[in-house]
C-alpha positions in Angstrom: 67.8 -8.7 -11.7 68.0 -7.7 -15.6 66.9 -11.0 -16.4 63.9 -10.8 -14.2 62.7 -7.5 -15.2 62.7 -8.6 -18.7 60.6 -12.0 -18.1 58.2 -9.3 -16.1 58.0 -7.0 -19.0 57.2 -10.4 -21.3 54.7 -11.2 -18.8 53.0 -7.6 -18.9 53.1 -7.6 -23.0 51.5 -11.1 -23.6 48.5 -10.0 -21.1 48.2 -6.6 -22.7 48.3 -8.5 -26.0 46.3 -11.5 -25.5 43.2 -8.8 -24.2 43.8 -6.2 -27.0 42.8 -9.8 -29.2 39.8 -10.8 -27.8 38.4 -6.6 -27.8 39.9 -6.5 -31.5 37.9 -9.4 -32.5 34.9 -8.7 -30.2 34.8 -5.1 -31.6 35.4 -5.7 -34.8 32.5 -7.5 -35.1 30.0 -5.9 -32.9 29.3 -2.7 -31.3 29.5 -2.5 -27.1 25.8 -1.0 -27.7 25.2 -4.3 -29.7 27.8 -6.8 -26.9 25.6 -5.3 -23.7 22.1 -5.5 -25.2 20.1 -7.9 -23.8 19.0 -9.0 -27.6 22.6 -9.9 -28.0 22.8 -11.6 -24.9 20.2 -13.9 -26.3 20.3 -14.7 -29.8 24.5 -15.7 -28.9 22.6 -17.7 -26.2 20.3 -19.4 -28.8 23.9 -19.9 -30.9 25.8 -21.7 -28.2 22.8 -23.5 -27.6 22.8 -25.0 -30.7 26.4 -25.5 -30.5 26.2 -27.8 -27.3 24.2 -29.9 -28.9 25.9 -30.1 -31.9 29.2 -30.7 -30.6 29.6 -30.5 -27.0 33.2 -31.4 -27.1 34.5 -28.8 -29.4 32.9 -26.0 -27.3 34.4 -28.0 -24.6 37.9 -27.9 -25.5 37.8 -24.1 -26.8 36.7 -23.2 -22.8 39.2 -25.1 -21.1 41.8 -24.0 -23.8 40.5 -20.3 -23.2 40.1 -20.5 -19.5 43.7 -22.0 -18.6 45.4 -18.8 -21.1 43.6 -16.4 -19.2 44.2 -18.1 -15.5 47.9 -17.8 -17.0 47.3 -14.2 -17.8 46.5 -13.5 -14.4 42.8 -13.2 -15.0 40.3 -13.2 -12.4 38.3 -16.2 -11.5 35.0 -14.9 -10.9 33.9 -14.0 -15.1 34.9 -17.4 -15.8 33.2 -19.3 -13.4 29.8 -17.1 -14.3 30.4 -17.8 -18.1 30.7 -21.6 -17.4 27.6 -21.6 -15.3 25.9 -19.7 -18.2 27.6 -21.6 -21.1 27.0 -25.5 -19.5 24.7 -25.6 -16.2 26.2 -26.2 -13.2 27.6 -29.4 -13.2 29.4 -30.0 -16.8 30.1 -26.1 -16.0 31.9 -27.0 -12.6 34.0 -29.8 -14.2 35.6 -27.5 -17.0 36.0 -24.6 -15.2 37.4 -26.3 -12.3 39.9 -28.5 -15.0 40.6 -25.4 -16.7 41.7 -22.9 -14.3 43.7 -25.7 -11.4 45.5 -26.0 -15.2 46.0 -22.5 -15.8 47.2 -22.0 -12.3 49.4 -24.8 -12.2 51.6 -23.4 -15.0 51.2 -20.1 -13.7 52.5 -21.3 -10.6 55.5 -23.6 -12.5 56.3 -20.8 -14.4 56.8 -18.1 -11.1 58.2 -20.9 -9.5 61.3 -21.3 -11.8 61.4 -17.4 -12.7 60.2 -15.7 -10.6 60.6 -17.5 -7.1 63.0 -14.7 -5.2 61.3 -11.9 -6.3 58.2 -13.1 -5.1 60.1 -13.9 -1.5 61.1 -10.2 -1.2 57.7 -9.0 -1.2 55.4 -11.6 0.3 57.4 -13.4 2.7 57.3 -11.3 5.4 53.8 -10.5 5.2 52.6 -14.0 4.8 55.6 -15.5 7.3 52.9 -17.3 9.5 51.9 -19.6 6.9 55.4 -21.1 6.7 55.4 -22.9 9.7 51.8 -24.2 8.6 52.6 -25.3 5.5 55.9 -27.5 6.6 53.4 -29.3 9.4 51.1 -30.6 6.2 51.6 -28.9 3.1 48.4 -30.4 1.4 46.3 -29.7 4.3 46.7 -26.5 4.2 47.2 -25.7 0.8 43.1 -27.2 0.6 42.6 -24.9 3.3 44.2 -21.7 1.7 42.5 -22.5 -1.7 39.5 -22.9 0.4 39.1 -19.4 2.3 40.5 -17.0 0.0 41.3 -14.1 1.1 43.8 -13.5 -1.1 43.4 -12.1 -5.0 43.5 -15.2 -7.0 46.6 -14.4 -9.2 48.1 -13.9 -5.9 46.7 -16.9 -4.7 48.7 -19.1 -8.0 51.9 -17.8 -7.5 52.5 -17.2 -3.5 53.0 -20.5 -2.3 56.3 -20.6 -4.0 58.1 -18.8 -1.5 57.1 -22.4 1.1 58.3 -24.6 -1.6 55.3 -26.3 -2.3 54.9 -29.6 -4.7 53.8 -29.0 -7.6 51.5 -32.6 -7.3 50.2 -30.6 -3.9 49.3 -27.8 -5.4 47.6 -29.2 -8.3 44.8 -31.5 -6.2 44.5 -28.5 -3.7 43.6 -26.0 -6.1 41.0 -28.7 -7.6 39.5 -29.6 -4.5 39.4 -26.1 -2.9 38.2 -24.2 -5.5 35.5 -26.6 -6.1 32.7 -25.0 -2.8 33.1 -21.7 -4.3 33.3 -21.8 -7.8 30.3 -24.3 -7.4 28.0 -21.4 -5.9 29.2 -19.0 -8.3 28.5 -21.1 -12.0 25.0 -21.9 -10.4 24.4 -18.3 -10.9 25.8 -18.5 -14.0 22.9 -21.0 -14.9 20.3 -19.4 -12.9 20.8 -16.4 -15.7 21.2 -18.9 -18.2 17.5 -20.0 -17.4 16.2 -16.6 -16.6 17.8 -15.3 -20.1 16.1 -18.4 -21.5 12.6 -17.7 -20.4 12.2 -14.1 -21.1 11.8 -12.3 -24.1 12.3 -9.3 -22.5 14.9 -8.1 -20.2 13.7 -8.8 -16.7 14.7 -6.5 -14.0 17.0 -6.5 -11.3 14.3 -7.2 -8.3 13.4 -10.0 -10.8 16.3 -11.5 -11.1 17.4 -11.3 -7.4 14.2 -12.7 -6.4 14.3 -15.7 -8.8 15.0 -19.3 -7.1 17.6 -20.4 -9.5 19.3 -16.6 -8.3 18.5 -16.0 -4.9 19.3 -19.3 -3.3 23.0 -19.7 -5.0 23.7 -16.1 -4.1 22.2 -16.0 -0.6 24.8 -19.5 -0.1 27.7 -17.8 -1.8 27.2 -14.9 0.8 27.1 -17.2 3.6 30.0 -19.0 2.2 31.9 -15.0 2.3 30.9 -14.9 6.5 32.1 -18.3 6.8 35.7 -17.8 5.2 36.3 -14.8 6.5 35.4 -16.3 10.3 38.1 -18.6 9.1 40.6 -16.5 7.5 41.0 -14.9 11.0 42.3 -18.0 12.2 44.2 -19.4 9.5 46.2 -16.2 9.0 46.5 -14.9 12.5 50.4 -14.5 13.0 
């Protein structure tokens, strides 16, 4: 028990330090006025531009890098997925976020797994005990399908299948594959604003935005993804 509040307490101090870094250096350096302005927004744009073309890779690298510390952190999904969009388009976008956070979540999920396993048992098992049958008929299966509907916060979503004993090989390709539908709709947004960003000199408004093809038709398929899942999640975690 002592041992395990202290890898908890680790856990909590290398996420509160790893974001006090990245708002030192942001702030350090710039002003929120000067980070939320849509000027900013644009010149950095016209910077990373330059930067893909320049040396793709590198830029590369530093996002999967950055994306598998903060899946590891317990960081949401969502910011990452809309910053690859935004950063790379949609499809070189897809393939490093998608590498980059089934990483991050595989060693999030290694590292609960070997520390953290019966801690996690007492709290979730009994709420989530209809899934243990499910996952010992086909673990893969419906590990895909769990990846796949959500319903679950995502840093719950790494770490809970270790109270079924999951493979780590399994939960690897599942977390690949069933992120892919979602995080897809998401980084086309991404690029949508990319594009929008791109083609306005001045900040276009929100009915603008909304309204623009490269916007409207990701979101209005990300919220029919939402209906979807949650038709599905009814099923999958009915007890």
């Amino acid at each position: 028990m002592e041992k395990t509040k202290k890898i908890k307490l680790f856990i909590g101090l290398f996420y509160i330090f790893l974001v006090s870094l990245i708002l030192f250096f942001l702030f350090s350096n710039f002003t929120f006025q000067e980070i939320t302005s849509y000027e900013f927004i644009k010149n950095n744009q016209n910077h990373i531009n330059e930067l893909k073309k320049s040396n793709l890779l590198l830029l590369a690298i530093f996002f999967i890098i950055f994306s598998i510390l903060w899946v590891f952190a317990a960081g949401f999904g969502s910011p990452l997925a809309l910053l690859a969009g935004f950063i790379f388009g949609k499809w070189l976008g897809l393939l490093f976020a998608v590498i980059g956070m089934t990483i991050g979540a595989s060693l999030l999920y290694s590292f609960a797994n070997f520390f953290l396993k019966e801690m996690i048992k007492d709290r979730f098992l009994n709420r989530f005990k209809s899934l243990e049958e499910k996952f010992k008929k086909s673990e893969f299966v419906y590990l895909l399908i769990y990846r796949f509907i959500g319903g679950i916060p995502f840093q719950i979503q790494n770490i809970l299948p270790c109270i079924f004993n999951v493979k780590l090989k399994n939960f690897f390709w599942s977390t690949f594959l069933g992120m892919i539908p979602s995080l897809f709709l998401v980084i086309s947004i991404g690029s949508g604003l990319e594009k929008i960003i791109n083609q306005n000199l001045e900040a276009p408004t929100i009915p603008q935005l909304i309204t623009s093809p490269s916007i409207f038709i990701p979101l209005c398929a990300f919220f029919l993804l939402i209906v979807i899942t949650i038709f599905l999640r009814k099923i999958f975690y009915k007890h």
